[in-house]
C-alpha positions in Angstrom: -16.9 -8.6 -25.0 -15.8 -10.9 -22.1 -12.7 -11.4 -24.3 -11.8 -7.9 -24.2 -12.1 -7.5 -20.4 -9.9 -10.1 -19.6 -7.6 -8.7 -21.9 -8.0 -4.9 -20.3 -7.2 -6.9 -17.2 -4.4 -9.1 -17.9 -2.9 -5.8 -19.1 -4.1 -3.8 -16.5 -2.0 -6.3 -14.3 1.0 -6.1 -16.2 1.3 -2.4 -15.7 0.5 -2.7 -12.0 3.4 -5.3 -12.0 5.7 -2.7 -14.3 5.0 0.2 -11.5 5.6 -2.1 -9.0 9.3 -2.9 -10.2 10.3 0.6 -11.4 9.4 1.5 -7.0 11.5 -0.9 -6.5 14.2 0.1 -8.8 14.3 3.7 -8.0 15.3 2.6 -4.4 17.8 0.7 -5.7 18.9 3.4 -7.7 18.7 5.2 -4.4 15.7 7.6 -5.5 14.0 7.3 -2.7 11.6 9.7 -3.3 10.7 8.2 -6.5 10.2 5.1 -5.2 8.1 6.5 -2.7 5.8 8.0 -5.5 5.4 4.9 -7.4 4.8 2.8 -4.8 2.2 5.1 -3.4 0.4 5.0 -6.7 0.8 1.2 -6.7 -0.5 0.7 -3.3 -3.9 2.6 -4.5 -3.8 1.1 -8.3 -3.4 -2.8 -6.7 -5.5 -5.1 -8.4 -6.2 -7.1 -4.9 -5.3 -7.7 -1.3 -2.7 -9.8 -2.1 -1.1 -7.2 -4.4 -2.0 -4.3 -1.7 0.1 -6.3 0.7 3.3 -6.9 -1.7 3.3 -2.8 -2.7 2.5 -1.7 0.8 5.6 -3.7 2.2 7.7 -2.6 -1.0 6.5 0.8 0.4 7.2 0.4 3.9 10.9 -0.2 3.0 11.4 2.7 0.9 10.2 5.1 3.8 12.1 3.4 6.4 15.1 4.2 3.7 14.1 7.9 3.8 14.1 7.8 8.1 9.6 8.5 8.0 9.8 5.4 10.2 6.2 6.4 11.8 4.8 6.4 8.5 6.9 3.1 7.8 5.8 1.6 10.7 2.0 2.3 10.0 2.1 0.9 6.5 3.8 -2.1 8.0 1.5 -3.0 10.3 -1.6 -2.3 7.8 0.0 -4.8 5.2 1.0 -7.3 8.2 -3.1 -6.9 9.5 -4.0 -7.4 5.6 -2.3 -10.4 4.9 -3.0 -11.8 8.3 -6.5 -11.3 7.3 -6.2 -13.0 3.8 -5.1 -15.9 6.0 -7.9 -16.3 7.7 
């Protein structure tokens, strides 16, 4: 059983990773509202802080691309408050 779990995790990861990129690449693509989506999704689906912090600055780009720069600026200074925290 313990097998199995760290399996379902190791995958669980990789998809978490997977979403992560294809945010990423529909803002290179210039789909910003896709990459908004995704990287929404990833920011609640992240399998720790550290991975909260990576998405939610991924995140924070993609809405200052689209001009919310309020919403960017929040998200910013949540992951900035997050990692400062993991520091600690």
């Amino acid at each position: 059983m313990v097998g199995c779990a760290a399996c379902s995790l190791a995958a669980s990861a990789q998809d978490w990773k997977q979403q992560l990129d294809a945010g990423g690449g529909a803002r290179d693509r210039g789909d910003i509202a896709e990459s908004i989506g995704l990287l929404e999704e990833t920011v609640a689906r992240a399998p720790d802080d550290q991975a909260r912090v990576r998405a939610m600055t991924q995140l924070g780009l993609s809405l200052t691309q689209a001009g919310r720069l309020s919403e960017a600026e929040t998200i910013l200074n949540a992951a900035r408050l997050r990692a400062a925290a993991e520091v600690k």
